[in-house]
N, C-alpha and C positions, 0 to 999 in steps of 0.2 A: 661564617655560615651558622655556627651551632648557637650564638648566640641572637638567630632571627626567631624566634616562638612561634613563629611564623612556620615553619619548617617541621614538618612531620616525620617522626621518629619509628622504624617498626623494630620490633626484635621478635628475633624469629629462635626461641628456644626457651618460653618463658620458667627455668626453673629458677632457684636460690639465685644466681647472680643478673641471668634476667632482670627476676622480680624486681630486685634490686634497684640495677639500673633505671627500672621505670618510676618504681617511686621515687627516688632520687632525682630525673631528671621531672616529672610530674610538678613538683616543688616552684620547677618556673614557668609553667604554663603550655610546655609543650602536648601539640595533641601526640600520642604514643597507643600504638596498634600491637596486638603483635598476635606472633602462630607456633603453635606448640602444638606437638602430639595429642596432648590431655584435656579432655572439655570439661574435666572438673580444675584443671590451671585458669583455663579461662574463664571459668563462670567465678571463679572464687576474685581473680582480679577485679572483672567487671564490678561485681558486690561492693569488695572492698576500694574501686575508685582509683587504682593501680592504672590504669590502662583504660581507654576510649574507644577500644573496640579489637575482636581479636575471633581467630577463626581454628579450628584443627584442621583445614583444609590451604589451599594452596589458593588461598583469594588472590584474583588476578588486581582487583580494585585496591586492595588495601599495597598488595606487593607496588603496584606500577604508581603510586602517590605517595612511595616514599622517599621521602630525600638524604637521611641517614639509617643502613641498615646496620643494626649490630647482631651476630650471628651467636648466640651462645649454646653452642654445640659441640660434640666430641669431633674432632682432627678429622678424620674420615667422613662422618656425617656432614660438616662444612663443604669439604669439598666436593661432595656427590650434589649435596642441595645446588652448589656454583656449576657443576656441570651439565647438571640436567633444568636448571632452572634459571639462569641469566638472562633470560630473553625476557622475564618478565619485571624483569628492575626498568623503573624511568632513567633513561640520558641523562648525564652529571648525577647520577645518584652517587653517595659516595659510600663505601661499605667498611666496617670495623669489626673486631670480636674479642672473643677474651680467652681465647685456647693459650692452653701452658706449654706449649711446643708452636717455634717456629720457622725454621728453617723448612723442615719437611709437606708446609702447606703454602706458607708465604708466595714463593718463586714458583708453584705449581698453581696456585690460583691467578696468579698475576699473568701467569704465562697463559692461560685459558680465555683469560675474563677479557668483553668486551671493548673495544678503546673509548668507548664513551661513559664507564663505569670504573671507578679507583677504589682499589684496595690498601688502605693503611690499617694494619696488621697493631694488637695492643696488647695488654696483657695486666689485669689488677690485680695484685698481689693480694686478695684477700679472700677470705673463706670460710667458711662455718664448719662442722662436723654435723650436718644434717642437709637435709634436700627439700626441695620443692618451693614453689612461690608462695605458701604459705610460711616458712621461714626465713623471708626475705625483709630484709632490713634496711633503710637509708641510712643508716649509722656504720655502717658494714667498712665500710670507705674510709671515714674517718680516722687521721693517722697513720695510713695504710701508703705504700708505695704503687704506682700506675708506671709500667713500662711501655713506649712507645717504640714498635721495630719498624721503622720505615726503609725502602730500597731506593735506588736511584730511580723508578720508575713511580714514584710519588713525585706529586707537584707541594711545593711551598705550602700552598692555601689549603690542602688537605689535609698536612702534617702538623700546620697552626691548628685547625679545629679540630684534631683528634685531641692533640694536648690539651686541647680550651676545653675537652669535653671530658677528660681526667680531670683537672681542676674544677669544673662544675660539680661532677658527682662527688667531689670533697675530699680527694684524694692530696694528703698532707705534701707529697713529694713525687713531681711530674718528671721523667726522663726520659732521652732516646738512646737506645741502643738497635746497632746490627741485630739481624736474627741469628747472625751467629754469637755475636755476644752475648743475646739473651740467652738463647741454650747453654751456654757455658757456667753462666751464674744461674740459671734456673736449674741446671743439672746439680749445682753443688746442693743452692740458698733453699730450695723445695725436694727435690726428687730424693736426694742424698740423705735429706730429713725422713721423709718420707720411709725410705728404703730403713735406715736406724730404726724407727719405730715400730715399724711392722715385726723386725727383727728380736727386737728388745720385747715383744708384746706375745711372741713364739717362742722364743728359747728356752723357757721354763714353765712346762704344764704342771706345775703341783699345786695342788687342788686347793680353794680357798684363800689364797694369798692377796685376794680383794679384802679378806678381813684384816689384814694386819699392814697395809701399804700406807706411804705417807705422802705428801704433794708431792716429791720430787719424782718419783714412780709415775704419777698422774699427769705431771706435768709434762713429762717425756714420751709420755704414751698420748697424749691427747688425740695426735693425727693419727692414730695406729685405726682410729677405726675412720676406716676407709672406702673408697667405691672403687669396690674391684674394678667393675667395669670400662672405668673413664681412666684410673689411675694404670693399670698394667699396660696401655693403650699409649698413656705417655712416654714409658718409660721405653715399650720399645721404641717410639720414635724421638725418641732418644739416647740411642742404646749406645752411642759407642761414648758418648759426652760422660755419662751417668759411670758406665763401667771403670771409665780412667776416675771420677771423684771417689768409688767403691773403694779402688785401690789403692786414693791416696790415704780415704779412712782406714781401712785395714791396715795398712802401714805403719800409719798414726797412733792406732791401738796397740798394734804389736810390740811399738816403742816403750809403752806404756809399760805394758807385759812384762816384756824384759827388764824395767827399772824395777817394777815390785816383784821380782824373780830374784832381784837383786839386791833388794832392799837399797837401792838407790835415791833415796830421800828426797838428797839435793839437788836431782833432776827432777824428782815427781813434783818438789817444789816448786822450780823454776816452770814448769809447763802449767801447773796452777795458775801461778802469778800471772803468766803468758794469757793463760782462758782467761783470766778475771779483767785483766787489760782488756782483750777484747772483746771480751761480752757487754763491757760498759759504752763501747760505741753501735751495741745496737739496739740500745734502751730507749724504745719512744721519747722522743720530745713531748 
């Protein structure tokens, strides 16, 4: 399907990964609509050629002509937009998103949503430290890991063209996993991260320490600056995944603690060696 140009694309949440995805998929000629809150989102795409048309309202024309909806919106806001609004999706449309939680929307939207409308559920591992469709990138992808969660109530043909449409936006490494899978590795590989840096970016308010920090400080902190609002939204609904990674960090650290309590060398060594082993298998190709 994803690869008919022929096939009209809406996204309905045109911010940073929107944007994205539109100029990205733009590239091969697809016509791409989309509806967002913001009419300065929308005017600013039209301008810059992102997008073929696009409304802050709930256009019934643009909704009911399209053939792949991609929904980039917070958890909750997904599912309200599918409960109050599925009647105006076209028959075989097929619907996708890029929320970082899925267990807790997947099996509730599937379970609501029309029999003549399929949802296969995605999830692009990539992200900026800023917002809006004006800092959206087709390079964003590049490199970057795209997870596919599909359930037993996906067809074959939709699960090909979700992957076909990870591999189009340029995403180096396509995969499917359970949504309970994802939550598992998303609760360590992001949220875990996530929760460290917030932590590391708090625990010591002494004034001026921007003056005298070095990259590995910056580097660690990078995602620290954050959106409250989307992010604390993930974490509860993923709250009991995230809590048991909490504890395995904590643990982990503790260990730590105890060795230089101890001046345990030969252990602080060996869990070195151990990081450095595995930090080298997660070094972009």
């Amino acid at each position: 399907m994803i690869v008919d140009t022929s096939k009209k694309i809406l996204i309905v949440g045109l911010g940073l990964l929107g944007g994205s995805y539109a100029k990205a998929l733009k590239r091969f000629g697809f016509h791409i609509s989309a509806i967002t809150k913001d009419i300065s989102s929308i005017d600013y795409a039209l301008k810059e050629n992102i997008i073929d048309e696009g409304s802050t309202q709930l256009d019934e024309k643009i909704i009911s002509e399209a053939d792949l909806v991609i929904f980039a919106l917070y958890p909750h806001v997904f599912v309200q937009w599918i409960e109050e609004n599925q009647s105006l999706l076209k028959s075989g449309a097929l619907i996708t998103d890029v929320t970082g939680v899925k267990r807790s929307i997947v099996y509730k939207i599937q379970d609501m949503l029309r029999p003549d409308v399929e949802f296969v559920a995605a999830h692009p591992m990539a992200g900026r430290e800023v917002s809006g469709v004006e800092n959206s990138t087709d390079k964003m992808f590049i490199g970057a890991n795209y997870i596919v969660t599909p359930t037993v109530k996906n067809t074959e043909e939709a699960i090909k063209t979700c992957v076909e449409l990870g591999r189009l936006l340029g995403f180096s490494n396509v995969t499917t996993l359970s949504p309970e899978e994802h939550d598992e590795m998303i609760g360590f590989l992001s949220q875990l991260t996530h929760c460290i840096a917030i932590t590391l970016m708090t625990c010591n308010d002494k004034e001026d320490m921007e003056k005298f920090t070095g990259d590995s400080f910056r580097d660690l902190t990078r995602i620290a600056r954050i959106n409250d609002l989307m992010w604390s939204e993930l974490f509860i609904e993923n709250k009991d995944v995230l809590l048991e990674q909490m504890q395995m960090f904590i643990d982990k650290f503790s260990q730590l603690k105890t060795m230089l309590e101890n001046e345990d060398v030969d252990s602080m060594r060996e869990m070195m060696r151990h990081s450095t082993q595995r930090r080298a298998l997660f070094d972009k190709k």
